[in-house]
N, C-alpha and C positions, 0 to 999 in steps of 0.2 A: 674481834671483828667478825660481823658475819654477814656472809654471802647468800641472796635469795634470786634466784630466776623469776619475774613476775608477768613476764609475757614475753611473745619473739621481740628478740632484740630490744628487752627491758632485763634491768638487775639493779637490785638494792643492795646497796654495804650501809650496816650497823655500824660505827664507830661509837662508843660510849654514847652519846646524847645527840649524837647525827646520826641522822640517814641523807643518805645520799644516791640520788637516781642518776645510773646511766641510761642513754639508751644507744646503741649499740654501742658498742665500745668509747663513748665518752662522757665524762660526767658533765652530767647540766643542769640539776636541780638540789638541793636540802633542804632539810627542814632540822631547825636548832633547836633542842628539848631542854638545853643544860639551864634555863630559867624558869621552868617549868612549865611557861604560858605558850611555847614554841613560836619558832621566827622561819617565816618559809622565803626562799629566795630561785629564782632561776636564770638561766645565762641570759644576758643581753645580746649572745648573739642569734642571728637569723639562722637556724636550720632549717631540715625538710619540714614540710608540712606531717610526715610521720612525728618527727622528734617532736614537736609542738601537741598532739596528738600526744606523744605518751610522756609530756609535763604538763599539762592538765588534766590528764586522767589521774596520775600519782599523785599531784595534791590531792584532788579529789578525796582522794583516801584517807587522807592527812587532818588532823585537828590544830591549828594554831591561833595565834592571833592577829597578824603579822604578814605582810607578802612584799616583798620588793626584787630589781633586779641586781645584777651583779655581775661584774665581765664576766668572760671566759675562762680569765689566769685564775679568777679567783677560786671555781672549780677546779681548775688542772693541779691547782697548787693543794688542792683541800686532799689529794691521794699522791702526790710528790714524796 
């Protein structure tokens, strides 16, 4: 696993073929590598307008093919 700071109150963990964005301390978005074509997904729920704000910038950054959403748990449970 590894851990990147990528802006205030943003951070990325690596997990083998995810990454996965927090921003401030909860996860809200991924992006799936382990098929090779990548699957991006982010939380269905309503945050700040900040946290909206830094899961469109971090896709942004992202090459996939693929974008949908996904509750909350499914996040919370992806670092459980």
């Amino acid at each position: 696993m590894t851990l990147k700071q990528i802006g205030n109150n943003q951070t990325q963990i690596i997990r083998g073929n995810l990454a996965i964005l927090y921003s401030y301390n909860t996860p809200v978005a991924a992006v799936d590598k382990d098929n090779g074509t990548g699957l991006a997904f982010y939380t269905e729920k309503k945050w700040s307008a900040t946290t909206t704000r830094h899961i469109n910038n971090w896709l942004s950054t992202k090459s996939f093919s693929g974008v949908g959403t996904k509750p909350q748990e499914f996040f919370d449970n992806l670092v459980a």
